[in-house]
N, C-alpha and C positions, 0 to 999 in steps of 0.2 A: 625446530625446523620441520618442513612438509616433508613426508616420505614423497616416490616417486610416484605413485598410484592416485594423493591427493593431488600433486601439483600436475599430475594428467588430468584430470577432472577439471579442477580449478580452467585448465588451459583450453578443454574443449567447452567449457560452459561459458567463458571469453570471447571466444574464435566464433561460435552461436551466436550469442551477443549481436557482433560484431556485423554477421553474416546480415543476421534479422533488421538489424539500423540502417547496414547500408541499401538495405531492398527497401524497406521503407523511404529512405531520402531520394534513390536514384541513382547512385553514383557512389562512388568508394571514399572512405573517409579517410581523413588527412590529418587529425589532428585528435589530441586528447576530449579538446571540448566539445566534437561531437559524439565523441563515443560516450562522453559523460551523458550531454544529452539527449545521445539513442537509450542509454540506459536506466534512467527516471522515466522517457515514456514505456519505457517495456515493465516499470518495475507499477507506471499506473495504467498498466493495461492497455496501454495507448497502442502497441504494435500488433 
């Protein structure tokens, strides 16, 4: 199990994520699938 100091990391490197895909689309995300695919373009560089 994550102590609580990883699973604060883990949640603000998410919430980041998160932040950076929805600026990029325009609009707040709604769904898993695009947070999936804000997060393959962040991971090739796309964002």
């Amino acid at each position: 199990m994550l102590g609580p100091d990883i699973r604060f990391e883990y949640a603000t490197l998410i919430r980041t994520a998160v932040i950076r895909v929805e600026a990029e689309i325009g609009r707040e995300i709604t769904d898993k699938a695009e947070i999936m695919e804000g997060v393959r373009k962040i991971e090739a560089g796309g964002l």
